[in-house]
C-alpha positions in Angstrom: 0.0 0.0 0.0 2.8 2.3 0.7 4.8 1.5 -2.1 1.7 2.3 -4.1 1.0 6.0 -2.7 4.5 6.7 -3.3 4.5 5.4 -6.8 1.6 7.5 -7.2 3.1 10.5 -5.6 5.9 10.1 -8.2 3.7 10.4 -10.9 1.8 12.8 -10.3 4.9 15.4 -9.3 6.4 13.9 -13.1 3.0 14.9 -14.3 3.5 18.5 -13.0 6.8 18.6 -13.7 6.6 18.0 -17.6 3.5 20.5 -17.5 5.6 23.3 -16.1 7.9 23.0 -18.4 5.8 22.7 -21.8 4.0 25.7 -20.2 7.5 27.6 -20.0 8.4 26.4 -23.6 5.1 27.8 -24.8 5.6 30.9 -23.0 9.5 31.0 -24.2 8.3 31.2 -28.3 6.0 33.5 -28.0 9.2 36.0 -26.1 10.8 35.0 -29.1 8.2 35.7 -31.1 7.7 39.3 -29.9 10.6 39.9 -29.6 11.4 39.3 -33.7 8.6 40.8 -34.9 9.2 43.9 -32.6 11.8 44.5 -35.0 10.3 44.5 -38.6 9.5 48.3 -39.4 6.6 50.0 -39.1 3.6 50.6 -42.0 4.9 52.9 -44.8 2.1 55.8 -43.5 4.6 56.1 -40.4 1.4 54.6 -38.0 2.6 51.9 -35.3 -0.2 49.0 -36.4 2.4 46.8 -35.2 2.6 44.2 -38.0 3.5 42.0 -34.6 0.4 41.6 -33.2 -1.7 40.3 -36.7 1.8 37.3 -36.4 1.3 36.8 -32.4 -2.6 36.7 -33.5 -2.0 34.3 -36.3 0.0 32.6 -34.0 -2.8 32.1 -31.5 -5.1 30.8 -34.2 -3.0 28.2 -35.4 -3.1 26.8 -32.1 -6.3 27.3 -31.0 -7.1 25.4 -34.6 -4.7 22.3 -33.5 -6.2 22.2 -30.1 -9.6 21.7 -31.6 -8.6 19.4 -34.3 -6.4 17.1 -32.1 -8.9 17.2 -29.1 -12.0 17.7 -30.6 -12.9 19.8 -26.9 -16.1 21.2 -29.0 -18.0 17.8 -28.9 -18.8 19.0 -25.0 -21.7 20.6 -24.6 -20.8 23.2 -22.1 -17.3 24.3 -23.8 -16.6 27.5 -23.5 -14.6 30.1 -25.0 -12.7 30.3 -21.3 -12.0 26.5 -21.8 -10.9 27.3 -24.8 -8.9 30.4 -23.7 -6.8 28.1 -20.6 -6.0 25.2 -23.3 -4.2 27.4 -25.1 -2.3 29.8 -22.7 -3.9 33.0 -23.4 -6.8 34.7 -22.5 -10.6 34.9 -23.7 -10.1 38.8 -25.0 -6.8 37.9 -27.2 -8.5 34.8 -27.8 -11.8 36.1 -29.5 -9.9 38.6 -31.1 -7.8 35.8 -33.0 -10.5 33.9 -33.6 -12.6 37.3 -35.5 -9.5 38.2 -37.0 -9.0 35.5 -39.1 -11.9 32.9 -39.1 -14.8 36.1 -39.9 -16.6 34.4 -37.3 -17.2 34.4 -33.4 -16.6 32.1 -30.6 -19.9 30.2 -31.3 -19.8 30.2 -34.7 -16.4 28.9 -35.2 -16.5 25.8 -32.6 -20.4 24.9 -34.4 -18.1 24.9 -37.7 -16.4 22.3 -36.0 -19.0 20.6 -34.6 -21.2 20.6 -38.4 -17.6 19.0 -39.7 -17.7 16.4 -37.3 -21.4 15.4 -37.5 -20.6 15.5 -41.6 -17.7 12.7 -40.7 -19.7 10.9 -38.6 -22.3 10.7 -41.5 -20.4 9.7 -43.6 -19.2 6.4 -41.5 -22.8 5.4 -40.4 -25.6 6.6 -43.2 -27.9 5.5 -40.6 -27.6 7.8 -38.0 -30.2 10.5 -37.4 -30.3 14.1 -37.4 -30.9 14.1 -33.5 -28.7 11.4 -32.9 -25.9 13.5 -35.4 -26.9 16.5 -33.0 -25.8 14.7 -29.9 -23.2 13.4 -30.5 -21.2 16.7 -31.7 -22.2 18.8 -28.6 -25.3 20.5 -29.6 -27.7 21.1 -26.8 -30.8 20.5 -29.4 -31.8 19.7 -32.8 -33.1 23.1 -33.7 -29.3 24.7 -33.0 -27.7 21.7 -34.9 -30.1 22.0 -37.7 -29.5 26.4 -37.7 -25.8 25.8 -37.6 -25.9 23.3 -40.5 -27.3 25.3 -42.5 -25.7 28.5 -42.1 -22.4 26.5 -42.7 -23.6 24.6 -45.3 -26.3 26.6 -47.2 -28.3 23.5 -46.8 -30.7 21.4 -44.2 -28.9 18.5 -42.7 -31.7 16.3 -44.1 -31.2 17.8 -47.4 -27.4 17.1 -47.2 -28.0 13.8 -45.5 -30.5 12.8 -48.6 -27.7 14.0 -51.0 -25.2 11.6 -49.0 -27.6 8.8 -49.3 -28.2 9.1 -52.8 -24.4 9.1 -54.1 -23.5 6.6 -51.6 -26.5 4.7 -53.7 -25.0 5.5 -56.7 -21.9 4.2 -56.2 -22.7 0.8 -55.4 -25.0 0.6 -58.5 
């Protein structure tokens, strides 16, 4: 038993450790980051729109992206934009402002994008799944919100595109 809480006790403090020190690595490239844009001269009309911060925000959005590809955090229903915000090491303002910058859309709009590109994968693997069942499973809290973001995405209902699916899939087999 004691061997076992010290085992555990070791893991967890190697657990820490190798967090603290990803966390300082992060923190390191972005220094480095600033600190070579910080450098590159300023717009040609003389005005100090640092050129640094669209490359810090660009920055931010590549890993917010990677984050939600590699850990798919948006099929939760209650993920937030805080959630979002602490994965990546920065804060919700910064955050948002990344995500407006250079997606055109907000917080809620860009994690349903996510979530409509999921359920259209997870189509894909099971034509028999329905739309409620497609809504559940990617973190929308109801149909009506599933079947709104679908289309805004999409241009289309997701029994429309579903229908569409069906019928190639039929195709193909003929």
């Amino acid at each position: 038993m004691d061997l076992t809480i010290l085992v555990l006790a070791f893991l967890c403090a190697l657990a820490v450790t190798v967090c603290l020190v990803l966390y300082l690595r992060l923190r390191n490239k972005e220094a480095r980051i600033r600190a070579v844009l910080s450098e590159q001269p300023q717009k040609s009309d003389g005005t100090s729109e640092p050129y640094e911060l669209a490359a810090i925000d660009q920055y931010l959005y590549d890993r917010c992206c990677r984050y939600m590809t590699e850990f798919r955090p948006f099929l939760v229903k209650t993920f937030s934009l805080q959630d979002l915000a602490n994965a990546v090491f920065t804060n919700k303002y910064y955050l948002s402002k990344a995500i407006n910058r250079f997606s055109g859309k907000n917080f809620r709009q860009y994690v349903n994008y996510y979530r409509i590109m999921y359920s259209m994968d997870l189509f894909r693997k099971n034509m028999s799944l329905r739309i409620t069942e497609m809504a559940e499973l990617c973190g929308f809290h109801s149909t009506t919100s599933f079947n709104q973001s679908f289309k805004k995405v999409m241009g289309e209902s997701p029994s429309f595109w579903c229908s569409r699916v069906r019928k190639k899939q039929m195709d193909k087999l003929k």
